[in-house]
C-alpha positions, 0 to 999 in steps of 0.5 A, spaced: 500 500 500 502 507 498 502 512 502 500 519 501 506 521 499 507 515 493 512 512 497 512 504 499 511 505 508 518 505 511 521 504 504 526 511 507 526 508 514 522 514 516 518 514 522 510 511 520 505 515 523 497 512 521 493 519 521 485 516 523 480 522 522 473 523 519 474 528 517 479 530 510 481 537 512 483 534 519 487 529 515 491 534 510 493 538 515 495 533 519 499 529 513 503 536 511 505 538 518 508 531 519 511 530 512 514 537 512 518 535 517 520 528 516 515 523 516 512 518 512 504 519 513 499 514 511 492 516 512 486 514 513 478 516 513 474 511 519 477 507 524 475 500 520 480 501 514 485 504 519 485 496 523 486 494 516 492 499 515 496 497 520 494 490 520 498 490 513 503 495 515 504 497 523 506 504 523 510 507 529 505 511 532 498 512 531 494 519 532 487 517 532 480 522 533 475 519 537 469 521 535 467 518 528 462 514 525 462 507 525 467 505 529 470 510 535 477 511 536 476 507 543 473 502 540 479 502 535 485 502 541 481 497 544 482 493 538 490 494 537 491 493 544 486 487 545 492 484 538 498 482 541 503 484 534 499 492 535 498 492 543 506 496 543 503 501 538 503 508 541 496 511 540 495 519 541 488 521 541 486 528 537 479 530 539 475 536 541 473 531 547 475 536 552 472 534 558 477 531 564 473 524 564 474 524 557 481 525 557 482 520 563 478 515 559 482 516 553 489 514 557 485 508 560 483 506 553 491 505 553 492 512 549 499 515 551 498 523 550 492 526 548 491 532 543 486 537 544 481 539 537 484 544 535 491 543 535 497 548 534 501 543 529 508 545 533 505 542 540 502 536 536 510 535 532 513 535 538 509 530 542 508 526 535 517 526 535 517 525 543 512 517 542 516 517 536 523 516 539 520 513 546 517 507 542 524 507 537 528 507 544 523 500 546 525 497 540 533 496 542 536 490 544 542 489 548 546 484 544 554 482 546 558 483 539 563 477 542 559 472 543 552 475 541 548 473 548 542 477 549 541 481 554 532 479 557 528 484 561 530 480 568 537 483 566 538 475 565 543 473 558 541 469 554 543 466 546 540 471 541 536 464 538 534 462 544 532 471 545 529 472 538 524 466 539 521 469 545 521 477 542 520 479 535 520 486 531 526 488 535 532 493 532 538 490 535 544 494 538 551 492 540 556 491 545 559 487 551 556 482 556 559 482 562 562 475 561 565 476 554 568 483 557 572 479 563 574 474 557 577 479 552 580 482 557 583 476 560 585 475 554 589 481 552 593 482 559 588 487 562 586 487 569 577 486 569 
């Protein structure tokens, strides 16, 4: 599937953003301030097409507007986070919904930043580039270059195959575990 700037998703590794709004204005202004500064947009009209967007091309965020016809946008956030390969997806609600039980619905939805309607596009780039890097910096992996073990969430290591098969989607990042560091420098005449 194209985006709106005639790109394959991700084919310049530009962060993805799905823009879900009913309303077209909404989306083009969206869509412009994004891809002027660095972003690869993908646009999309109602809550269905946007399930089906990201379950063919999972973006790095998603803004989503709550009040739509058909599916609203609690109904579509609880859909990808009821969805084990879409739960991590950051999602930031642009509403007119202002209300504070609004607001506070919209986090326990599982939302991670919610933008008022209508919105200054510098505070939606910033909070957009803030979720952006957050969920990147997630997607890192501590990986020993000497023996490639696998550091765990429990701060265990682990054999990258033996890792790799209980996570998936993960950028990987290099260094040194503690037993290959001792091993290295052992071997090369230096106090560990």
């Amino acid at each position: 599937m194209e985006n709106k700037n005639g790109t394959e998703p991700n084919a310049a590794k530009l962060p993805l953003v799905l823009a879900v709004d009913d309303q077209p204005t909404n989306l083009q202004v969206i869509g412009s301030v994004l891809q002027a500064n660095g972003f690869d947009v993908t646009l999309s009209a109602s809550g269905e097409e946007a399930l089906v967007i990201v379950s063919q091309t999972p973006p790095d965020l998603i803004l989503l507007d709550l009040m739509m016809p058909g599916m609203d946008g609690y109904e579509v956030c609880a859909a990808l986070k009821k969805n084990i390969t879409t739960s991590l997806i950051p999602i930031i609600f642009l509403t007119a919904k202002t209300e504070t039980e609004d607001i506070v619905a919209g986090f326990n939805a599982g939302c991670v930043d919610y933008v008022k309607k209508p919105f200054c596009p510098e505070e939606l780039l910033a909070r957009v580039k803030t979720h952006v890097h957050l969920h990147r910096l997630r997607s890192l992996i501590s990986a020993c270059s000497y023996c490639m073990s696998v550091k765990d969430d429990d701060g265990s290591w682990l054999r990258m195959d033996q890792f790799l098969r209980k996570k998936t989607d993960v950028n990987i990042s290099h260094g040194c575990c503690p037993a290959c560091y001792k091993k290295i420098m052992t071997q090369n005449g230096l106090p560990a």
